[in-house]
C-alpha positions in Angstrom: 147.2 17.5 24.0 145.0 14.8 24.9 140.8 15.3 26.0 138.3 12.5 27.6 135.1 11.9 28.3 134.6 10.9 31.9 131.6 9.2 33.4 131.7 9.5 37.0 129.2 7.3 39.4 128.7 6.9 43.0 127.3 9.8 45.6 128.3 12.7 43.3 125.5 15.1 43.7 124.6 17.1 46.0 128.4 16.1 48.2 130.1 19.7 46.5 131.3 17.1 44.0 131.4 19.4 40.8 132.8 22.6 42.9 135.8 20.0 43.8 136.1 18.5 40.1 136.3 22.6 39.0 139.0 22.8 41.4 141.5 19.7 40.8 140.8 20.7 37.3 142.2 24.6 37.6 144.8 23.0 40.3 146.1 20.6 37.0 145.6 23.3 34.0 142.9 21.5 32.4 140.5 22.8 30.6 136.7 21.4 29.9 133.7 21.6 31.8 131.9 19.5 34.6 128.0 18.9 34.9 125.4 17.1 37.0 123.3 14.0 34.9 119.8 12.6 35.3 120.9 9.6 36.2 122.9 11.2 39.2 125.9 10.7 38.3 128.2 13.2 36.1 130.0 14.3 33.7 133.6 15.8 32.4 134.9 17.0 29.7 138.7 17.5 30.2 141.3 18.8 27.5 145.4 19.2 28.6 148.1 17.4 28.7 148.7 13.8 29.2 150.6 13.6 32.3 148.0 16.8 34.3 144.9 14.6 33.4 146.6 11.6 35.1 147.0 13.4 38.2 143.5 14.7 38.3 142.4 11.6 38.1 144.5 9.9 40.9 142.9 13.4 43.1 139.2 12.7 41.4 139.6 8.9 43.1 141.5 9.6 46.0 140.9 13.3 47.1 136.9 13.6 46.6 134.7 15.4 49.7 134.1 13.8 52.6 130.2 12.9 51.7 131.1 12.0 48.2 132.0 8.2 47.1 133.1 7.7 43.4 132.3 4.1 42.3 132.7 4.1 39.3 135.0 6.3 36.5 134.5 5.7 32.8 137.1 7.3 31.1 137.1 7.7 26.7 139.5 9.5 24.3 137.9 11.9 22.4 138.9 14.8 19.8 140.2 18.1 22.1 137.5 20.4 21.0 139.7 23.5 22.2 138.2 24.5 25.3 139.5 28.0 26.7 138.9 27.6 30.6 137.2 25.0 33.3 133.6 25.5 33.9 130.5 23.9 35.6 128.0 23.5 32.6 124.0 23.6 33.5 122.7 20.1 34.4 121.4 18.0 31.8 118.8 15.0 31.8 121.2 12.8 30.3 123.0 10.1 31.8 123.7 6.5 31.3 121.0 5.4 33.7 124.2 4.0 35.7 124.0 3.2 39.9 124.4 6.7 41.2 121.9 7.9 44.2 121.4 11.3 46.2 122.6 11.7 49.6 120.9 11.0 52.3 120.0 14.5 54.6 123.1 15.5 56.4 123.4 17.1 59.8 124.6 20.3 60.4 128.5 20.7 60.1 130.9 22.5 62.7 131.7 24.9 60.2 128.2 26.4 60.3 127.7 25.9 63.6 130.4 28.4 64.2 128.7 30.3 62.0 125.2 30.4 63.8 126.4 31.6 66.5 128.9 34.2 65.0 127.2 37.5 65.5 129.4 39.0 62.2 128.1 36.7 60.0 124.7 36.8 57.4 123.9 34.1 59.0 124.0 35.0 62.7 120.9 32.8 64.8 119.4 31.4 61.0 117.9 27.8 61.7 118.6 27.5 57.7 122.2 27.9 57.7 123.7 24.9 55.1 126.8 24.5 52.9 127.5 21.9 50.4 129.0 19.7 53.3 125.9 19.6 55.4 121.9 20.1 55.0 118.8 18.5 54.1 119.1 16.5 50.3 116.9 13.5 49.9 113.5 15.1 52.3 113.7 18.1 49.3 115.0 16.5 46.5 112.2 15.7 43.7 114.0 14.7 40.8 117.5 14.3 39.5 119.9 15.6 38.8 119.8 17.4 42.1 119.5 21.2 41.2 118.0 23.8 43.3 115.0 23.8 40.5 114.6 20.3 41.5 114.0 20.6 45.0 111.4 22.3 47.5 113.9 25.1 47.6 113.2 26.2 44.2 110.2 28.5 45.8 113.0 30.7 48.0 114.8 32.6 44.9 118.5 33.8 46.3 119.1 37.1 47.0 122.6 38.5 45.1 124.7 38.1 48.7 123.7 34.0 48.4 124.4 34.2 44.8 127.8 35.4 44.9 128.5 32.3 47.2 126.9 30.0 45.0 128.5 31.1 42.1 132.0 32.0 44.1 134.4 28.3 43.3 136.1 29.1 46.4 133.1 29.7 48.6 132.5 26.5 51.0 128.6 27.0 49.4 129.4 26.9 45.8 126.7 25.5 44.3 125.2 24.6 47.6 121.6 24.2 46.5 119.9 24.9 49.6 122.1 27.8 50.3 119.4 31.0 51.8 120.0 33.4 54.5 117.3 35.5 56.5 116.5 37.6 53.2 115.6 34.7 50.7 115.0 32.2 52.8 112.9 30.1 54.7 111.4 31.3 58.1 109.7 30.0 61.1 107.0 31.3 63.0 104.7 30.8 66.1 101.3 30.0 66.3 99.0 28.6 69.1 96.9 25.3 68.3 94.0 27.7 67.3 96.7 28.9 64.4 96.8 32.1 65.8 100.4 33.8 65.2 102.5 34.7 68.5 104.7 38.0 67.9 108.2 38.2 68.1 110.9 35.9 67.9 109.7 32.8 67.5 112.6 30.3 67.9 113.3 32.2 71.7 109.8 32.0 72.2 108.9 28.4 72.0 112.4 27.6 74.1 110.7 29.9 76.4 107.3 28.0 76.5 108.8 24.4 76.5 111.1 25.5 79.5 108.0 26.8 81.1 106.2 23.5 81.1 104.4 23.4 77.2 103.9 21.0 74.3 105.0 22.4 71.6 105.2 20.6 67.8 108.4 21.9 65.8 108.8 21.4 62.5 112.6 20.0 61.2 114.1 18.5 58.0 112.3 15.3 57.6 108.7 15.8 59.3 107.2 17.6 62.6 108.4 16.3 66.1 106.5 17.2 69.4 108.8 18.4 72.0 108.6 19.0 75.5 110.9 19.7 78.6 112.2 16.2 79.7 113.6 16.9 83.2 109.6 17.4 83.9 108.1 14.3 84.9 104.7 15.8 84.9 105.2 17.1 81.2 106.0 14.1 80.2 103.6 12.3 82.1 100.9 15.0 79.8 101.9 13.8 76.7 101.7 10.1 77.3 98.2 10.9 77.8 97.3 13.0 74.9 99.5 11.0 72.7 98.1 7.6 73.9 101.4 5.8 74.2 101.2 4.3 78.2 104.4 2.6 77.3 106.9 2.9 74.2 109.6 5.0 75.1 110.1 8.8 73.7 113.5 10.0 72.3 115.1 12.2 73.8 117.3 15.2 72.3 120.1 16.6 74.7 121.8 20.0 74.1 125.5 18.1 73.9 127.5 15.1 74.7 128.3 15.8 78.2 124.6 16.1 79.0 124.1 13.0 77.7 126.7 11.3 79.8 125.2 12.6 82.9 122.4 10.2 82.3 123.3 7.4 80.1 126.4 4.9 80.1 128.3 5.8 76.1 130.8 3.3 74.7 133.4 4.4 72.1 131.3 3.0 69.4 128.3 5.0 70.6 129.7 7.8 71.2 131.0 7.7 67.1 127.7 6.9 66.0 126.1 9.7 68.2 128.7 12.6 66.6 128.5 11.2 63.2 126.9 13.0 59.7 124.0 10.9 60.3 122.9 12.4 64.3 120.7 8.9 64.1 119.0 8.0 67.9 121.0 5.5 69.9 119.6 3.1 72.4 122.1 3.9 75.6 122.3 2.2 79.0 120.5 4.5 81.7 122.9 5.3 84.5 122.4 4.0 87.8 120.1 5.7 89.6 118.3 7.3 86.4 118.2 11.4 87.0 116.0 11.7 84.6 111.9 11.1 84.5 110.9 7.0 84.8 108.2 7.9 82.5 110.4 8.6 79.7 111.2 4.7 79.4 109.3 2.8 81.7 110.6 -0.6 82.7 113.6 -0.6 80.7 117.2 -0.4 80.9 118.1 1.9 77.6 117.2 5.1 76.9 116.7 6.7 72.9 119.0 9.9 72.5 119.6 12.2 69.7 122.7 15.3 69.2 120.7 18.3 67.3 121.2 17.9 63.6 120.0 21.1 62.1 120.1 24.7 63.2 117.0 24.5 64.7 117.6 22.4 67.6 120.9 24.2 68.0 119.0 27.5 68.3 116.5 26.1 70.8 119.1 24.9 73.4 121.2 28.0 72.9 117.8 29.8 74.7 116.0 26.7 76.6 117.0 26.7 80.7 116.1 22.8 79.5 119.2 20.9 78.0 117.1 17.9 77.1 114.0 17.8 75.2 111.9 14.3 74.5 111.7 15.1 70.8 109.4 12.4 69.5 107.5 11.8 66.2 104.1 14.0 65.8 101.6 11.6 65.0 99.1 9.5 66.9 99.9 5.4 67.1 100.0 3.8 63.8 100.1 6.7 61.5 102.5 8.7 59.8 104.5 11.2 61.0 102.9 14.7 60.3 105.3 17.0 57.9 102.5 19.8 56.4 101.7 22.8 58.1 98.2 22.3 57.2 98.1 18.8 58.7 99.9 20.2 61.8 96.9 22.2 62.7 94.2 19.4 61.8 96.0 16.0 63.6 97.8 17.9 66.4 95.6 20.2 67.9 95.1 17.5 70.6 98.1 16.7 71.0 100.3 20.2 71.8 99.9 23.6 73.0 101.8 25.8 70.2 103.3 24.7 67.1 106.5 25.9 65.3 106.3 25.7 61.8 108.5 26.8 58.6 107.2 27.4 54.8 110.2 25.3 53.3 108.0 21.8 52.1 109.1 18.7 53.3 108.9 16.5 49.8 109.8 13.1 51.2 109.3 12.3 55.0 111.9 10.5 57.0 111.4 9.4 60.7 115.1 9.5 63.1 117.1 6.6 62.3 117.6 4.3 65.4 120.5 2.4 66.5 121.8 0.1 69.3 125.0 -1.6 69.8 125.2 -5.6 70.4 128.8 -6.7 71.5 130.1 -3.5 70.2 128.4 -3.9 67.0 125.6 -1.8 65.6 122.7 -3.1 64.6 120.0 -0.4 62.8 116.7 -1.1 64.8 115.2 2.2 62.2 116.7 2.8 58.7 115.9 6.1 57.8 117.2 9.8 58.2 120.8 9.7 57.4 121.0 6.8 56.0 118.2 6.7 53.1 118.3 6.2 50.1 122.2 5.2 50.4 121.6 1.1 48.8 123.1 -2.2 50.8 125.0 -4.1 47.8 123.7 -7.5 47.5 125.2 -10.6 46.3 122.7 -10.9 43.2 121.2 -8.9 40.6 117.5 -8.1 39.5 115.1 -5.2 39.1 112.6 -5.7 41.6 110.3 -4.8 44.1 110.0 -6.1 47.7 106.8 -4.5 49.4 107.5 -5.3 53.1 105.1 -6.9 55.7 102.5 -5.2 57.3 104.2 -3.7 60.4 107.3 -1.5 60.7 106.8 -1.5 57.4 109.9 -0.7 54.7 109.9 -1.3 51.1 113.4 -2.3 49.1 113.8 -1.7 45.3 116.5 -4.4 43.8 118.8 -2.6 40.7 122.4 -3.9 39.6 123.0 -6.0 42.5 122.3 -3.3 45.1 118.8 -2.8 47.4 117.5 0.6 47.5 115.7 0.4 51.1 113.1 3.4 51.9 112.7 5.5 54.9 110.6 3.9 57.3 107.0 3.7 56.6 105.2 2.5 59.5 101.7 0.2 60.0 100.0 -0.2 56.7 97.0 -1.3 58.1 95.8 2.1 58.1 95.5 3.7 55.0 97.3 7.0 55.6 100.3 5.1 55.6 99.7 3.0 52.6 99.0 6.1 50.6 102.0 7.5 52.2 103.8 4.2 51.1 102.4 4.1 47.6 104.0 8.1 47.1 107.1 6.5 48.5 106.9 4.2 45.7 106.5 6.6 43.1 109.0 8.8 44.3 111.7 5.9 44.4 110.9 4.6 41.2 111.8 8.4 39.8 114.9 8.7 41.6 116.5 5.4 40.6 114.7 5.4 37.1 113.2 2.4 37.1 110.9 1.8 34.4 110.5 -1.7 34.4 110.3 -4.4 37.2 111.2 -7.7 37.0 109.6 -9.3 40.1 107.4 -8.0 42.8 108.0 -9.6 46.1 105.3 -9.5 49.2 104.6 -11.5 52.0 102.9 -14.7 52.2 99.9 -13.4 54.5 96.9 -12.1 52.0 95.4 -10.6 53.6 98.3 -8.1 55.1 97.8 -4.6 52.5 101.3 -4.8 51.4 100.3 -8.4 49.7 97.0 -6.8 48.1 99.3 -3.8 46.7 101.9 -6.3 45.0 99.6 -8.1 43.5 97.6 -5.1 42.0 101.1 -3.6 41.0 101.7 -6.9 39.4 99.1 -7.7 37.4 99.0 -4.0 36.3 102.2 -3.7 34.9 102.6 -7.6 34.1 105.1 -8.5 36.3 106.0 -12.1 37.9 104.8 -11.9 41.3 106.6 -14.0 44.0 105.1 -14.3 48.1 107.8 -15.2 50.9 106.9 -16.6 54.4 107.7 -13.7 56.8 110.5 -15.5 58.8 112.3 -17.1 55.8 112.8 -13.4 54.8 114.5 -12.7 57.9 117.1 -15.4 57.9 117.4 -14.7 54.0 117.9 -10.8 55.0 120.7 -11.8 56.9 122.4 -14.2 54.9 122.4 -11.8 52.4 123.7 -8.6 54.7 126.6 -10.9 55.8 127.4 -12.1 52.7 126.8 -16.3 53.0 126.1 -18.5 51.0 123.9 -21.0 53.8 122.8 -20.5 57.3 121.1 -21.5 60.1 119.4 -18.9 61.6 116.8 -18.5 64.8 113.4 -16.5 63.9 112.0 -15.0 66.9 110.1 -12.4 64.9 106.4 -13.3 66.4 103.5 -14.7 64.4 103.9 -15.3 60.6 101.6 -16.5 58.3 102.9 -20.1 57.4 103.5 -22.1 54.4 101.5 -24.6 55.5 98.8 -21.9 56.1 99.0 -21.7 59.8 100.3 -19.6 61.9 103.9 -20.0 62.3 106.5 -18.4 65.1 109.8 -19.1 66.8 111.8 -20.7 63.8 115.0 -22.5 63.6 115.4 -22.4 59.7 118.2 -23.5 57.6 118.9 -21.6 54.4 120.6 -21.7 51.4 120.2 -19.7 48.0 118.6 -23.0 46.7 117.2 -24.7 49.6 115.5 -23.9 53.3 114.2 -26.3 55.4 112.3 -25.3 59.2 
């Protein structure tokens, strides 16, 4: 009889990555135990015989769940310490401070789909409705390893049906954290802007109200969207005015694919991204004539659209006349996307008639991800839900901090020759989102345990926030501070993403402040990882 110690690394928790090691392991007659690691990774313990611990670990490589991605397997003989049975042992703070990361949120899978809508099950109509292949993880998640205690749904304590399922290996929701049904779970509920409660059910009530020709703010996985009817052109017309955008297009949400293709043109590679784990919003060519509201996008060609991506928005179509809502951020211009309840009430009042709000907390905010396809290529205009905090390998390695300009702002941590980028953070010119990007910081920081920094990286303008906040975290925590001019980090950006060693790339970014202290924009720039010349 042989027995290792594994290390496993990659996306390992929260995937249902333990639940599958428990069963390859039973499959092979091994004994041992499995567990989830501070560092997000984890560990086995396996006992048996030589040739059955071979094939579980050609199944633990080649066989994993579909969210999962094992990296990294570190495998050492140890003394058999005469293990009666396979288990899943508590988490443990441990860990070898190795390259494993949460997931990002996931949308919500076919299987409970079905489900939703099955009136036989628990879980018949429950916006909450998860498994470990689908659900929110990284907008809950407050510290590894990723446990129920360590999340915002450590307030909802599971009743004994969502136990047995957590606890059952052959449930599809074993050791699902966010598992809940209606009797443990999180709820929604009604209220006008005055905060007074509307009776009844709420989730056929606001479909009600938005088909009727209301503004209402609904509360999701990653932050509070404002949502109206958008076949109404004088709806939409209402919240451009209250939301003061004359201009930037809304996003739009539509019921299913085939209502999307009755307004917009969908390539193959669209129609992929649309359908994929990630529901992100794609940039689509408007059909010709547009069916479809002018104001939605004025005076262009594309048009934002979303597939729902949680229970919510399934639930909402299921009763809405409506099949397509503009479902855009709920914040004024400039500032952060609103996530609190208590918030809601304060910063939207203006802006909607009725607001739909859940008690689950929204720990980390994450804006939809955008996309658009060039030449049948994508190209992410908004990193964010669905893809964050998954890290872009890089081809050099550092621990460091790169803060991000002022505008459209995004912050990157640098670990083991991978960047760590953040959700999107937005103008830091105001001070709500700087605070909201200084948490966003601190949260990252806990997540990848980083301790120590070797560089902190901001732009070359100083008087941009972002500069002023490297510099204090710098000289606070005694770290070599390094400024780059804003279009040099473009071209560099790209270098990097593609892999090349030189470039010559075109800048058409805008205004930058320049090396040369003026005000620089429209550069043709040639790069290498030791030289750039403009």
């Amino acid at each position: 009889m042989k027995a290792y110690h594994i290390h496993v690394e990659g996306i390992v928790q929260g995937v249902g990555f333990r639940p599958f090691v428990y069963r390859i392991a039973h499959e092979h007659n091994l004994r041992g135990y499995v567990k989830n690691l501070g560092d997000a990774g984890v560990e086995i313990v396996i006992e048996g015989e030589e040739s059955d611990i071979e094939a579980f670990l050609h199944d633990l490589k080649h066989k994993a769940p579909p969210l999962a991605k094992v990296e990294k397997i570190r495998k050492k003989e140890m003394i058999p310490q005469g293990f009666d049975s396979f288990y899943i042992e508590k988490s443990s703070q441990g860990g070898s401070r190795g390259d494993s990361i949460i997931p990002p949120d996931v949308s919500i899978c076919e299987d409970c789909v079905k489900e939703l809508f099955d009136p036989s099950n628990k879980r018949y109509m429950y916006p909450f409705i998860v498994c470990t292949n689908c659900g929110p993880r990284f907008t809950i998640i407050e510290d590894l390893p990723y446990d129920r205690i360590n999340t915002t749904m450590r307030e909802f304590e599971m009743c004994e049906f969502c136990e047995s399922e957590y606890k059952d290996p052959l449930n599809r929701r074993y050791h699902a954290e966010p598992v809940c049904c209606p009797v443990c779970g999180p709820s929604y509920r009604l209220y006008t802007k005055e905060g007074e409660e509307i009776i009844g059910d709420p989730i056929k009530k606001t479909a009600e109200l938005i088909d009727k020709g209301y503004i209402v703010a609904i509360k999701g996985i990653g932050g509070i969207h404002i949502a109206c009817d958008a076949t109404k052109e004088d709806v939409v017309e209402e919240l451009r005015k209250r939301i003061l955008r004359p201009q930037q297009p809304f996003a739009l949400m539509a019921k299913d694919l085939e209502t999307i293709e009755s307004f917009a043109v969908i390539s193959k590679a669209e129609k992929e991204e649309l359908l994929s784990y990630r529901k992100p919003i794609v940039a689509l060519h408007k059909k010709e004539p547009f069916p479809l509201p002018e104001a939605l996008a004025p005076g262009l060609h594309t048009i934002g659209v979303m597939l729902p991506y949680s229970g919510i928005h399934h639930l909402l179509f299921h009763h809405s006349k409506s099949p397509v809502y503009v479902m855009t951020s709920a914040n004024y211009p400039g500032l952060p996307m609103v996530k609190d309840n208590d918030k809601a009430f304060k910063e939207l009042k203006d802006l909607v008639d009725y607001l739909l709000l859940h008690n689950r907390k929204i720990l980390n905010r994450a804006d939809d991800s955008v996309i658009r396809f060039v030449d049948g290529s994508r190209a992410i205009i908004r990193r964010s839900r669905g893809f964050v905090p998954l890290p872009i390998d890089m081809p050099f390695e550092f621990t460091g901090l790169a803060v991000g300009a002022e505008l459209l702002n995004a912050f990157g941590f640098a670990k083991n020759g991978r960047i760590y980028s953040s959700q999107y953070i937005g103008n830091t010119s105001k001070v709500e989102v700087l605070e909201f990007m200084r948490e966003a910081i601190a949260h990252f920081r806990k997540i990848l345990r980083i301790k120590n920094l070797d560089l902190i990286i901001s732009d070359l303008h100083p008087l941009y926030n972002t500069t002023k906040l490297a510099m204090e975290m710098a000289e606070n925590e005694g770290v070599e501070f390094l400024q780059v001019q804003h279009h040099y980090s473009h071209i560099a950006s790209v270098m990097a993403e593609n892999k090349l060693d030189e470039i010559i790339g075109i800048a058409v970014d805008g205004v930058g402040y320049g090396v040369d202290d003026n005000t620089w924009g429209g550069e043709v720039i040639y790069m290498s990882y030791e030289d750039v010349e403009r």
